[in-house]
Kinemage of the C-alpha trace (Angstrom):
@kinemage 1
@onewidth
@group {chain A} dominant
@subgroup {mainchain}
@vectorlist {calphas} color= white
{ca unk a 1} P -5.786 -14.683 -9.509
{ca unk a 2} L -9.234 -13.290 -7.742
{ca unk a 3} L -9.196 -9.405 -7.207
{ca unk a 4} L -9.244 -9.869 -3.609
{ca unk a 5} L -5.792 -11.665 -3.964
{ca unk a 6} L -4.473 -9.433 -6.082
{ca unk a 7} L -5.765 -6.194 -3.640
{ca unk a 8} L -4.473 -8.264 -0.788
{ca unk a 9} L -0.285 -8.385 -2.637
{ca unk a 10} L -0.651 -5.153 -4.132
{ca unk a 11} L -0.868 -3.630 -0.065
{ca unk a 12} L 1.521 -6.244 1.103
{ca unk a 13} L 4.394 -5.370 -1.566
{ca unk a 14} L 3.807 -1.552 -0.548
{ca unk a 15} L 3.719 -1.656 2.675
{ca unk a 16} L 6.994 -3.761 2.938
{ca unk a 17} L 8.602 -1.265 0.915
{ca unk a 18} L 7.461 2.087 2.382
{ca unk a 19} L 8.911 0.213 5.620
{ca unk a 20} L 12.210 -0.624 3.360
{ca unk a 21} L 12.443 2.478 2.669
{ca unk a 22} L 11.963 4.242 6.366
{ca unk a 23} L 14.652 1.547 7.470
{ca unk a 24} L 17.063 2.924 4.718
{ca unk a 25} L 16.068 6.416 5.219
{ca unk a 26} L 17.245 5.898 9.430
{ca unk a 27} L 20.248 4.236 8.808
{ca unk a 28} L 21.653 7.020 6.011
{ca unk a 29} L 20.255 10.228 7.755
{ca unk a 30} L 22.998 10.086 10.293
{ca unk a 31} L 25.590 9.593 7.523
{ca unk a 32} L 23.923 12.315 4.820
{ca unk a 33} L 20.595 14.011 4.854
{ca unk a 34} L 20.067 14.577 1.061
{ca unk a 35} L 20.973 10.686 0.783
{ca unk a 36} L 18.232 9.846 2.990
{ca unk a 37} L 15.412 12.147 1.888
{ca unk a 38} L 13.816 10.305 -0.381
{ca unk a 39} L 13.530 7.409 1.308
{ca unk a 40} L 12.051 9.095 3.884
{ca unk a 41} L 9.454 10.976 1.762
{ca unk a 42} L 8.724 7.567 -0.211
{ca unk a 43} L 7.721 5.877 2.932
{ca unk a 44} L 5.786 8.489 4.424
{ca unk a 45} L 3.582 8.772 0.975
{ca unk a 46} L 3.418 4.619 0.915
{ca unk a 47} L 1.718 4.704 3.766
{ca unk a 48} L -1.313 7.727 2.900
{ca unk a 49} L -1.744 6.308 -0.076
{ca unk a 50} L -1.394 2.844 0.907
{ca unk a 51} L -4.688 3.837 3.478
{ca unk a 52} L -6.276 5.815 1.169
{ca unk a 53} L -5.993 2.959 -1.439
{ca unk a 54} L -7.196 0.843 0.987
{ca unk a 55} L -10.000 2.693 2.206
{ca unk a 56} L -11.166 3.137 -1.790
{ca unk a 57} L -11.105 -0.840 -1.927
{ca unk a 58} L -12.878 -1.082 1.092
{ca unk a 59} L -15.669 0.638 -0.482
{ca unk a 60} L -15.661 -0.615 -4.273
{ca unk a 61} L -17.108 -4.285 -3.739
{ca unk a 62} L -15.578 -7.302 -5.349
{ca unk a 63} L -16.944 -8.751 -8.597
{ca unk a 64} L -17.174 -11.855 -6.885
{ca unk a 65} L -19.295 -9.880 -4.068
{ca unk a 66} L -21.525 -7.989 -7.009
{ca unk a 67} L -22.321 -11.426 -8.709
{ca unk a 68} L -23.800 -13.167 -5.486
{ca unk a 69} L -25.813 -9.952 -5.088
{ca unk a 70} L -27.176 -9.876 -8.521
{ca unk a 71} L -27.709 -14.079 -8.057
{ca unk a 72} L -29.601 -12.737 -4.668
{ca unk a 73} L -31.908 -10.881 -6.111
């Protein structure tokens, strides 16, 4: 698969589960707070580092992307 793909599922699958896991985390809190905890920390974390991963991509350019501008030049 091409990097960008493979950037592109690796957020996707995260994000779905830091929200998976704030869903789970709301629904046991009310029942027991110890159950719910990490749940709650896991999707609170998925989402800085999901950004911060994203942000790191955002900067670091594609091979695809460093190939056209060595073919540029």
């Amino acid at each position: 698969m091409p990097e960008q793909d493979c950037r592109t599922i690796a957020l996707e699958v995260g994000m779905q589960n830091g929200g998976l896991a704030s869903s789970i985390a709301a629904d046991t809190l009310n029942k027991a707070a110890t159950v719910g905890l990490a749940p709650a920390i896991f999707g609170s974390l998925m989402n800085i580092t999901g950004s911060t991963l994203a942000l790191w991509w955002r900067s670091k350019p594609l091979p695809e992307e460093e190939q056209e501008k060595a073919a540029a030049t």
